[in-house]
C-alpha positions as CSV (number, residue, x, y, z in Angstrom):
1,X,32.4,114.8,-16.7
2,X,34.6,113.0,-14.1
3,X,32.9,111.5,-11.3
4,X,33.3,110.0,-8.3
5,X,30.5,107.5,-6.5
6,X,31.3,106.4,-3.3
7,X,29.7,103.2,-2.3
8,X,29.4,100.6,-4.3
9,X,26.7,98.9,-3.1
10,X,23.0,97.6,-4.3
11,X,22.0,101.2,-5.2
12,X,25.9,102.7,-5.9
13,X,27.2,100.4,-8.4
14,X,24.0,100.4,-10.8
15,X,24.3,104.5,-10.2
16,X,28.2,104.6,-11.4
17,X,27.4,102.1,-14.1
18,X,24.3,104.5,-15.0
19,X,26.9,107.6,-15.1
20,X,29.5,105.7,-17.3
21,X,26.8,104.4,-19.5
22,X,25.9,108.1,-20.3
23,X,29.3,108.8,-21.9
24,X,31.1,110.1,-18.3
25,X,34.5,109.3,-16.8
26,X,33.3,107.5,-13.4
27,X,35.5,106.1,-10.8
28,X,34.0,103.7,-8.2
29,X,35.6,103.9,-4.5
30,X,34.5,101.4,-2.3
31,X,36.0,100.1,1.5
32,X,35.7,96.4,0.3
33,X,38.7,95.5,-1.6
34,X,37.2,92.5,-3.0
35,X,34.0,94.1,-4.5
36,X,36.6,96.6,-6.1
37,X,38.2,93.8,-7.8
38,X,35.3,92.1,-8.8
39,X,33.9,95.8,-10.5
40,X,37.5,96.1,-12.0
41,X,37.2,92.4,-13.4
42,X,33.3,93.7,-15.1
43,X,32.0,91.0,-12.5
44,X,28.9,92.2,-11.1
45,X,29.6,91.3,-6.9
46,X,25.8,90.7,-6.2
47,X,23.6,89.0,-8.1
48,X,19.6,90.2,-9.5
49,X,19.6,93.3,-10.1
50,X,18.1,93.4,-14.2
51,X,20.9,94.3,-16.8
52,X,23.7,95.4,-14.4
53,X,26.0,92.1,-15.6
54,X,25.7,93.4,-19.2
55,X,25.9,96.8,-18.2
56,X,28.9,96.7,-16.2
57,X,31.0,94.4,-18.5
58,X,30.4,97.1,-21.2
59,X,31.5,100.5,-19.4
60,X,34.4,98.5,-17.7
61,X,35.6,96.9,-20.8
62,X,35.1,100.5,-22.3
63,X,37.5,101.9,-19.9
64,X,34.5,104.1,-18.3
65,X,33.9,102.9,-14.9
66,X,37.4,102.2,-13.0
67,X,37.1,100.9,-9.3
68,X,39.2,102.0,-6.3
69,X,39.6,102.0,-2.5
70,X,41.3,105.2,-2.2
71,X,38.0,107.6,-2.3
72,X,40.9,110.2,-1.7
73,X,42.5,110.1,-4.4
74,X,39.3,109.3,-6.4
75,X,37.6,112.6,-5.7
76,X,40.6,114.8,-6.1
77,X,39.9,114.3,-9.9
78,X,36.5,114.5,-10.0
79,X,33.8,117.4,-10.4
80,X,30.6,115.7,-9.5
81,X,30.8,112.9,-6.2
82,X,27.8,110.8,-5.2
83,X,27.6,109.4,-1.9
84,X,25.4,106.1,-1.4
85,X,27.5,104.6,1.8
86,X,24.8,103.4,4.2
87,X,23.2,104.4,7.4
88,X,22.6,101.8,9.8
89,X,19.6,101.9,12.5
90,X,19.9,99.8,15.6
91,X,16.6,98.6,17.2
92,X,16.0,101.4,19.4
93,X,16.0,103.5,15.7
94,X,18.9,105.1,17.0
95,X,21.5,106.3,13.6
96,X,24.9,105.0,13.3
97,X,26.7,107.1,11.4
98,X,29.8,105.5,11.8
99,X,30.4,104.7,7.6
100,X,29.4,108.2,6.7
101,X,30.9,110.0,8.8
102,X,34.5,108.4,7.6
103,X,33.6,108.6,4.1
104,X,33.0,112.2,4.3
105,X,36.0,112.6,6.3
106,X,37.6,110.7,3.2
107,X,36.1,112.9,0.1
108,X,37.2,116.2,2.5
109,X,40.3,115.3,1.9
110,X,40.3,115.3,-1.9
111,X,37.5,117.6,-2.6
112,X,39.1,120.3,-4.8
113,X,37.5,124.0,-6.0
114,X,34.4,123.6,-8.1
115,X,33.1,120.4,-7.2
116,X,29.8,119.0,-6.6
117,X,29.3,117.0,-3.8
118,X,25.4,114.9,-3.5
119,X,24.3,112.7,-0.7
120,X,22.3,110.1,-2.1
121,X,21.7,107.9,1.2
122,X,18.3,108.4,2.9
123,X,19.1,110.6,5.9
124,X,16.9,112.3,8.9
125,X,16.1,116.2,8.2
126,X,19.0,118.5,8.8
127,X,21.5,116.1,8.3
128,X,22.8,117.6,4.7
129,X,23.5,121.2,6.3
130,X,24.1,120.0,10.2
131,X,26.7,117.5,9.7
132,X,27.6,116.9,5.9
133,X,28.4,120.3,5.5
134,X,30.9,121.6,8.5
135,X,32.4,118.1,8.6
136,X,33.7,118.8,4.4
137,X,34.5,122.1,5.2
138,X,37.2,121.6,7.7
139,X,38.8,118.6,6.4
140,X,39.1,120.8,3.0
141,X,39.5,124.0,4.2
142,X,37.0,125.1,1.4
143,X,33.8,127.0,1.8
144,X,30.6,125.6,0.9
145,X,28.3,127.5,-1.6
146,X,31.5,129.5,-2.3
147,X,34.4,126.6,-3.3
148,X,31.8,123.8,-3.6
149,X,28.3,122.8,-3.9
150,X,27.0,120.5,-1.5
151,X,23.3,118.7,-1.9
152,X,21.1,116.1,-1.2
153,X,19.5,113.7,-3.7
154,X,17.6,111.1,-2.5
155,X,18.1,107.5,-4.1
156,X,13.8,106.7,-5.1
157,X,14.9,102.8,-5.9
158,X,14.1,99.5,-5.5
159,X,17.2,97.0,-5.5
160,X,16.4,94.3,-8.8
161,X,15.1,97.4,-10.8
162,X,17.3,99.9,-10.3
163,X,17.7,101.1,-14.1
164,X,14.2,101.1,-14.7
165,X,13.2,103.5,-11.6
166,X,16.1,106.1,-12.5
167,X,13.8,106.3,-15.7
168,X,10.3,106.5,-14.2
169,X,10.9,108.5,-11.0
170,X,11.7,112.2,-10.5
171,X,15.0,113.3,-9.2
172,X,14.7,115.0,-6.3
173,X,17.4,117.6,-5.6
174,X,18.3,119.5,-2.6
175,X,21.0,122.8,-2.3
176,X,22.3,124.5,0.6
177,X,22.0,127.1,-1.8
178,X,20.7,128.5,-5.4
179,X,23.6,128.2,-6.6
180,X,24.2,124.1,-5.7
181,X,20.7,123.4,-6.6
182,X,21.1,124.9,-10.0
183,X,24.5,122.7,-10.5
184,X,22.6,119.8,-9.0
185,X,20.0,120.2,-11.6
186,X,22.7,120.5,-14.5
187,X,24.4,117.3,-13.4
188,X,21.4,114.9,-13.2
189,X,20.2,115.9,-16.4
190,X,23.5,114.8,-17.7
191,X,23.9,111.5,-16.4
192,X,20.0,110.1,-16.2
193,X,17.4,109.5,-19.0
194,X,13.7,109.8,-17.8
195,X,10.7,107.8,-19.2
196,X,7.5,110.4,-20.3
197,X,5.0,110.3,-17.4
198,X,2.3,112.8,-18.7
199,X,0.3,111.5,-14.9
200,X,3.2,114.5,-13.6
201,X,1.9,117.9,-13.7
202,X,5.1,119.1,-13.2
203,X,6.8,116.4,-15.9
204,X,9.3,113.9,-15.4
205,X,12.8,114.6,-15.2
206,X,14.4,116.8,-12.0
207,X,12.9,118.5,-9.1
208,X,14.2,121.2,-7.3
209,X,12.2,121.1,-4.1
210,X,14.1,124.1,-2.9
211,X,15.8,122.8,-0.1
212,X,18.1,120.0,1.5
213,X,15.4,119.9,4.1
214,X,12.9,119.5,2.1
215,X,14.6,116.6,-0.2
216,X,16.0,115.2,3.1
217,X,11.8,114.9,4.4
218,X,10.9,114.2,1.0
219,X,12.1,110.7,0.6
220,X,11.2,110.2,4.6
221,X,7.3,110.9,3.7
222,X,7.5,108.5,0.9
223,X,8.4,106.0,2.7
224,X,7.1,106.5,5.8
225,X,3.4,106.9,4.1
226,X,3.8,102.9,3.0
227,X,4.3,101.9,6.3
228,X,2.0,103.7,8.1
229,X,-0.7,102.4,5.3
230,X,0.6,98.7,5.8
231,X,0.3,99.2,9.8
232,X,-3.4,100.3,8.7
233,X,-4.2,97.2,6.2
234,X,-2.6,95.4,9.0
235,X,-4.7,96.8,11.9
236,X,-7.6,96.5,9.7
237,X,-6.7,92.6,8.9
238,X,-6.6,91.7,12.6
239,X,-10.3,92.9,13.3
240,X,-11.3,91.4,10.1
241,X,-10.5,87.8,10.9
242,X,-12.0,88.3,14.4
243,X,-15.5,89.8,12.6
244,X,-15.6,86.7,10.0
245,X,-14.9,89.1,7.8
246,X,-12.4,88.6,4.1
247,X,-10.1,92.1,4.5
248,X,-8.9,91.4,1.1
249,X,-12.7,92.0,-0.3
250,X,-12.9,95.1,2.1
251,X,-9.3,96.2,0.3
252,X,-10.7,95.8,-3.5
253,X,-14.1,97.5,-2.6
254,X,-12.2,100.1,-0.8
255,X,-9.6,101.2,-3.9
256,X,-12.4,101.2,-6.4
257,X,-12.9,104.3,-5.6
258,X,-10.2,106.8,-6.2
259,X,-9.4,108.4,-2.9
260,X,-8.6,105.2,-1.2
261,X,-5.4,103.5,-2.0
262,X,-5.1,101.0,1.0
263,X,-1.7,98.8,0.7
264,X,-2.0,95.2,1.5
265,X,-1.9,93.3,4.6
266,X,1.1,90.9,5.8
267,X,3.1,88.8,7.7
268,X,6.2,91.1,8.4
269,X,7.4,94.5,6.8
270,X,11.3,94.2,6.0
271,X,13.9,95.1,3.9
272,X,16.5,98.5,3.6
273,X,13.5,101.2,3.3
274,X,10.1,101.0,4.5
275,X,10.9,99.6,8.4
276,X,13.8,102.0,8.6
277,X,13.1,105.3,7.3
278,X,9.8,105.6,9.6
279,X,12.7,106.1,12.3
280,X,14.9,108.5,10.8
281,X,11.8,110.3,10.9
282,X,11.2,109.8,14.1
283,X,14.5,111.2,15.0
284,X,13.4,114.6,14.3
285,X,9.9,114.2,15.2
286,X,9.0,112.7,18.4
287,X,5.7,114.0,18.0
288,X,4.6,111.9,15.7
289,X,2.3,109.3,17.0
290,X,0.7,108.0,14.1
291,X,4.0,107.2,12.6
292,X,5.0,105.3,15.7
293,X,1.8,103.4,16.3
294,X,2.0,101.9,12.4
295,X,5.8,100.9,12.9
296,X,5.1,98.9,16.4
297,X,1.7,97.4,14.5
298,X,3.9,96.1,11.7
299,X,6.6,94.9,14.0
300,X,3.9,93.0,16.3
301,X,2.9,91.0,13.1
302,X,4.8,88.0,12.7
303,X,3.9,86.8,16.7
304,X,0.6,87.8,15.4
305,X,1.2,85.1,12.7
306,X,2.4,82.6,15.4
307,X,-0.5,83.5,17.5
308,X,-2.9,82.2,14.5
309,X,-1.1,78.5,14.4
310,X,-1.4,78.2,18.1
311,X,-5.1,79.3,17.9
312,X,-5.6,76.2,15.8
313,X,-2.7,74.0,16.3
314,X,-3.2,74.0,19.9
315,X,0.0,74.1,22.0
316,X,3.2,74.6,20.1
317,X,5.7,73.0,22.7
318,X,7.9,70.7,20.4
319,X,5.8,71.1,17.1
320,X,8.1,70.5,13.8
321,X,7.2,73.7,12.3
322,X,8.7,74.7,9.2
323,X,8.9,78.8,7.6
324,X,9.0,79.5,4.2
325,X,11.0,82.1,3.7
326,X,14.2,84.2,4.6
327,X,13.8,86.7,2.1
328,X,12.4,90.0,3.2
329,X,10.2,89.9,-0.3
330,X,10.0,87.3,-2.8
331,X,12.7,87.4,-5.4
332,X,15.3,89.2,-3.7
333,X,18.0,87.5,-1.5
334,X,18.2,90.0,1.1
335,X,17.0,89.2,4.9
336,X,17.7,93.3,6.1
337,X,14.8,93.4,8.8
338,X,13.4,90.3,7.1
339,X,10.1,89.4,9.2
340,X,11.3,86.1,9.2
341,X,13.5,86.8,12.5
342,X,11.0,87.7,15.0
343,X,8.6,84.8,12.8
344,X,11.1,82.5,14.4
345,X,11.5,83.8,17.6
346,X,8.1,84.0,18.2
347,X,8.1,80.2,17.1
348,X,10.9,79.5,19.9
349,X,9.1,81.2,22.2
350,X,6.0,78.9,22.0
351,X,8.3,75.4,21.9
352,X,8.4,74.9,18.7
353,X,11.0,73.0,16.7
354,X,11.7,75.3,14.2
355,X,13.2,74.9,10.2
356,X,13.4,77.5,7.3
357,X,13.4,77.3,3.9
358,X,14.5,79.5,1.3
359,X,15.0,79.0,-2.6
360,X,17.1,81.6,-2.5
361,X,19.5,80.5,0.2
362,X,21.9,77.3,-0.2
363,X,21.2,75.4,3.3
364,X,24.9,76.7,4.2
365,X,23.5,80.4,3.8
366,X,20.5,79.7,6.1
367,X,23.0,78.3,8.7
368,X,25.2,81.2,9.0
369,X,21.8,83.3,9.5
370,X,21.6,81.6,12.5
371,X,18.6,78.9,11.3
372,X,18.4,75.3,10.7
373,X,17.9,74.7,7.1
374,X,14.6,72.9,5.7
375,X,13.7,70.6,2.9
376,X,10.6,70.7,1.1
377,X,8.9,67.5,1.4
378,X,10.4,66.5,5.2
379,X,7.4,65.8,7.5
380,X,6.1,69.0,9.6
381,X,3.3,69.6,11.7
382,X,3.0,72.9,10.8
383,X,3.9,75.9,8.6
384,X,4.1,79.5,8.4
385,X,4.9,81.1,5.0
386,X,6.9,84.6,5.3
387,X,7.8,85.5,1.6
388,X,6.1,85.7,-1.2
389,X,8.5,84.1,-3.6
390,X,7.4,82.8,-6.9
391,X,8.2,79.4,-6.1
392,X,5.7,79.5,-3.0
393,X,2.4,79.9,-5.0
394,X,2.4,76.6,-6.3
395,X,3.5,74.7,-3.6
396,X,0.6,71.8,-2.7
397,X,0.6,69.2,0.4
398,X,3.4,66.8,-0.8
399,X,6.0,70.0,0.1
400,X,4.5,69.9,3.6
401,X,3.5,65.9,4.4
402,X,1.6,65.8,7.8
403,X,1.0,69.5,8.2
404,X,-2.1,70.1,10.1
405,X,-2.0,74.0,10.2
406,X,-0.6,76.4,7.5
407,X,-0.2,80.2,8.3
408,X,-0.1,82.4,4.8
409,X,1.3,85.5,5.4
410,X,0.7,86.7,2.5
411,X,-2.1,85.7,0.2
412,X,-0.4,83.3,-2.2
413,X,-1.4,80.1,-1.8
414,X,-4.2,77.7,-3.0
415,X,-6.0,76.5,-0.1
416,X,-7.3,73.7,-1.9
417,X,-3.7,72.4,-2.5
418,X,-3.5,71.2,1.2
419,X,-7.0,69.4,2.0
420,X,-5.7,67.8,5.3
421,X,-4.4,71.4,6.5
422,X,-5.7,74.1,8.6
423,X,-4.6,77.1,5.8
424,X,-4.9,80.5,7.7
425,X,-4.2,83.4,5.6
426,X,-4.3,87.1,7.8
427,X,-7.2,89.3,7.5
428,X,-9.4,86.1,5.8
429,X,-11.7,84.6,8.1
């Protein structure tokens, strides 16, 4: 097949190389001239996600995955496209669909008779058939379910594993009609392998749920279940360490038995997915309270963090306090709705002098982020760790001379590793 991915992003590229690894014809479009050229060059333009450096070099040098910033002219020789472009969220949870909106606009114009057309982007419910669909129509002048398919298809990945999850995970698919679900079906099966997960009843491979809607809410409820069980763990970590009470044994005990799966308790809840989606949901359903009361328990937790170095530092005004930790999660080198933000504010807001450190980030990087940069090993009073990065687990006093309280957000370090230090980890008395 020819196909088209638009977006060539953390989740696009590793889709279009995906595609071209299967034996298709894929062009990439993308708005960012120089990530086209870097894709053109079989230069992956972001680095850690597994095997996508190999992967790209291959197709590209195979002549199957050509990059371009004229999605126009792109889709007007395809038969399949697949839409990853993001969605942005401001802080009220309000979506911007400013990017969509003029990539659709865009693939309108070169959609042609007998194409298949599949949002991958997480979106709220109704979006596929409420805005996707009229706004392709007239800028074709084609006829959904009659000239073209249109569907949804959520993306069910995780940025540094991206392969891998296209293999274990179902593919959900959506259609505005029989008809688009059934082509939707035909084209995943030809451009994704899946691992054998005899756990399914239903098997691996792809799902028609029946519905946009229903793929649309689908990938909402996944997400939105983690946060509203981290908002629990969290919630239940606060009363724990005010009852003298270790969560973490609470947690274990709990999970042993196979109708609880609590998630774990932390410091912050960042990143693309699980702080976002809660409020595309909440777009459509205002009604949901439970929803809302886990999102604002997660959000109050890294001034809940400060709050446990002032309860035994004492007062904060011009402390040298040092936070480990950009990263929204360890091993990634992304800071979307990182914790560590309102970990520093919070900081700020008690008088503290504040650093960050990051193994991730050059000291340049943490700069334009708006922080000053830290060195392990300068003298602090006190620390609060955000992410849980492999090199964090081992650190021991020497990386933090004179610190008299450490926070640990989350569960990773060796309290016996700082014997002059206060180490307060959340939800362990």
């Amino acid at each position: 097949m020819k196909i088209t991915t638009v977006g060539l992003g953390k989740i696009g590229l590793p889709l279009a190389v995906q595609f071209a690894a299967m034996g298709h014809e894929v062009q990439g479009a993308d708005v960012n001239p120089s990530t086209v050229q870097l894709v053109n060059a079989g230069t992956e333009p972001f680095p850690g996600e597994d095997h996508l450096a190999e992967k790209l070099a291959q197709v590209v040098s195979e002549g199957r995955l050509v990059a371009t910033t004229d999605t126009t002219q792109a889709v007007s020789q395809s038969e399949a496209v697949v839409v990853v472009v993001p969605l942005f969220v401001d802080g009220d949870g309000v979506p911007d669909f400013g990017w969509m909106d003029s990539a659709t606009r865009d693939i309108a114009k070169g959609l042609r008779p007998g194409t298949l057309v599949a949002f991958e982007t997480t979106l709220p419910v109704g979006t596929t058939r409420s805005r996707w669909k009229p706004m392709l129509e007239e800028g074709s002048g084609l006829t959904e379910g009659v000239d073209f398919h249109l569907v949804f298809s959520p993306e069910r990945v995780l940025t540094g594993r991206v392969f891998a999850d296209l293999r274990k995970y179902p593919k959900l698919v959506g259609g505005l009609s029989p008809a688009g679900a059934k082509a939707a079906v035909a084209f995943y099966e030809a451009v994704l392998d899946f691992d054998d997960r005899p756990d399914l009843e239903r098997g691996n491979g792809v799902w028609d749920l029946g519905s946009a809607e229903a793929a649309e809410m689908a990938k909402l409820a996944e997400t939105t279940y983690r946060d509203v069980n981290i908002g629990l763990a969290n919630q239940f970590a606060v009363y724990a360490q005010k009852a003298g009470i270790d969560v973490y044994q609470v947690i274990e005990a709990s999970n042993s038995q196979p109708y609880s799966h609590i998630h774990r308790p932390g410091i912050a809840v960042g990143g693309h997915c699980i702080p976002v989606y809660p409020r595309l949901y909440l777009w459509n359903d205002n009604d949901a309270t439970v929803v809302r009361a886990a999102r604002e328990a997660n959000a109050a937790m890294p001034a809940y963090a400060v709050g446990l170095a002032r309860g035994s530092f004492g007062d904060l005004t011009g402390a040298r306090v040092a936070v480990l930790g950009a990263s929204y999660r360890g091993g990634v080198k992304e800071t979307a709705f990182s914790g560590v933000f309102g970990t520093v504010q919070a900081l700020l807001d008690e008088g503290a002098t504040v650093t960050v450190h990051d193994p991730m980030y050059s000291d340049e990087e943490l700069a334009a982020l708006g922080f000053v940069p830290h060195e392990l090993g300068s003298a602090v009073d006190a620390a609060v760790l955000h992410t849980d990065h492999f090199e964090y687990r081992t650190l021991t006093a020497d990386a933090l001379p004179g610190a008299r309280v450490i926070v640990d957000g989350r569960n990773i370090l060796d309290s016996a590793a700082f014997p002059d230090a206060d180490v307060l980890t959340i939800g362990r008395a």
